[in-house]
C-alpha positions as MATLAB code, in Angstrom:
seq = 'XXXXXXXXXXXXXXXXXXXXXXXXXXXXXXXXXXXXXXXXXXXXXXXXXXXXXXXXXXXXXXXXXXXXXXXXXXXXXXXXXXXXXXXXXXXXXXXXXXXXXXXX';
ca = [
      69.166   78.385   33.383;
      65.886   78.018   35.556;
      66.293   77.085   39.369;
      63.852   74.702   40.896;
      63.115   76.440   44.199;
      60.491   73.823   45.242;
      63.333   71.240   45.252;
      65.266   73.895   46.652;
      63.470   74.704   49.415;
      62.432   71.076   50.194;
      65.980   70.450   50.698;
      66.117   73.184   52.702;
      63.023   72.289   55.062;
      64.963   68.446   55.148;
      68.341   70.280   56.048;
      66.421   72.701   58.677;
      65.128   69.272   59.892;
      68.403   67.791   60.610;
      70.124   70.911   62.454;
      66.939   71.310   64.727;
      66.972   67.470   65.380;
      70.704   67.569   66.270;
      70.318   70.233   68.197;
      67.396   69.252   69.981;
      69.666   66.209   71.200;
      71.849   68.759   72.886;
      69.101   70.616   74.329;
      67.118   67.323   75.610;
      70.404   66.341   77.296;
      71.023   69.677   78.852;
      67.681   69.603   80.168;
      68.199   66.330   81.503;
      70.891   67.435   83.087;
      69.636   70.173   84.961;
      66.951   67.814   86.306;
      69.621   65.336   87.391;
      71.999   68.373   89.174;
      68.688   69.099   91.218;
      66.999   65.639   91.761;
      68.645   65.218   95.285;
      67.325   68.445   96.365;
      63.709   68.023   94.779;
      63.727   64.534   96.491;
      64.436   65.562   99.758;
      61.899   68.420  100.145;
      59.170   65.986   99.026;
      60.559   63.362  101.637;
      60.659   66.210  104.001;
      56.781   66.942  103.520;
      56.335   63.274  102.781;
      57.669   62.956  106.951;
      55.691   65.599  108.239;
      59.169   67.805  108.757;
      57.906   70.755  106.652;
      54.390   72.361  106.459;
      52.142   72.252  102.759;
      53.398   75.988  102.550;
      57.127   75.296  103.912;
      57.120   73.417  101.063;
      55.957   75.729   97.893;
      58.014   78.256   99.181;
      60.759   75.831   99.061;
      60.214   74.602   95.500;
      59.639   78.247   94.473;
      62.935   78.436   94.648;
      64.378   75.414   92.864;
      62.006   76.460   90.529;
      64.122   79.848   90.219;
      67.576   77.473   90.704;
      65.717   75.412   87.294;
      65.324   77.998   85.635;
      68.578   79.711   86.008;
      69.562   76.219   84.633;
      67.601   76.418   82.011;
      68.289   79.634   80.570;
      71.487   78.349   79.669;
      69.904   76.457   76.684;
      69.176   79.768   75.284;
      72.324   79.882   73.802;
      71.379   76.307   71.781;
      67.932   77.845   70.884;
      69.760   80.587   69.339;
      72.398   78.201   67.485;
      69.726   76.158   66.479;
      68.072   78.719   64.606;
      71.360   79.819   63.136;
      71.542   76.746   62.156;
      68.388   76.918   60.250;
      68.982   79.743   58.620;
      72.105   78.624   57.249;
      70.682   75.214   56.146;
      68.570   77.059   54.078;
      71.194   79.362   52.736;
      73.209   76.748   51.881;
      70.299   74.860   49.896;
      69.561   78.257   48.038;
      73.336   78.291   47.240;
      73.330   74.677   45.950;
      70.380   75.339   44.045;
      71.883   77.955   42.422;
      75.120   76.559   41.781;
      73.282   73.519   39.701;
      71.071   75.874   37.834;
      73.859   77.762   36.495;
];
């Protein structure tokens, strides 16, 4: 029997596709998320500066570290990164193992 492995790894690239695209959902929504758990702080350092309460450099400092807090956050969604390429991988193993299965 003879394998096609252009079909093969087309369906592949299209299943790829669909685990990275369902993932990505996941990973836009945790990413929304974080921006959501720290909008109230965000918003009230810019009001803050906005007011004249803090100083220009009061301020960086300040968001220097909600920009440490975000990406604390963020790291999180290294553990999706990591599933989605596991999920890659076996979307391709599993088109391989399809492909085989119908050439034999």
């Amino acid at each position: 029997m003879k394998i096609d492995i252009d079909t093969a790894l087309e369906g592949a690239l299209s299943s790829m596709k669909e685990s990275v695209d369902g993932d990505w959902n996941c990973l836009e929504a945790h990413a929304k998320k974080v921006l959501e758990n720290n909008k109230a702080a965000l918003s009230e350092l810019a009001l803050m500066r906005v007011r004249g309460e803090i100083t220009a450099d009061e301020l960086k400092s300040e968001l220097e570290d909600e920009s440490d807090t975000l990406r604390a956050e963020m790291y999180a969604a290294q553990v999706i990164t990591k599933a989605m390429a596991q999920n890659a991988a076996n979307a391709v193993t599993d088109a391989l193992m399809n492909a085989v299965k119908i050439a034999i």
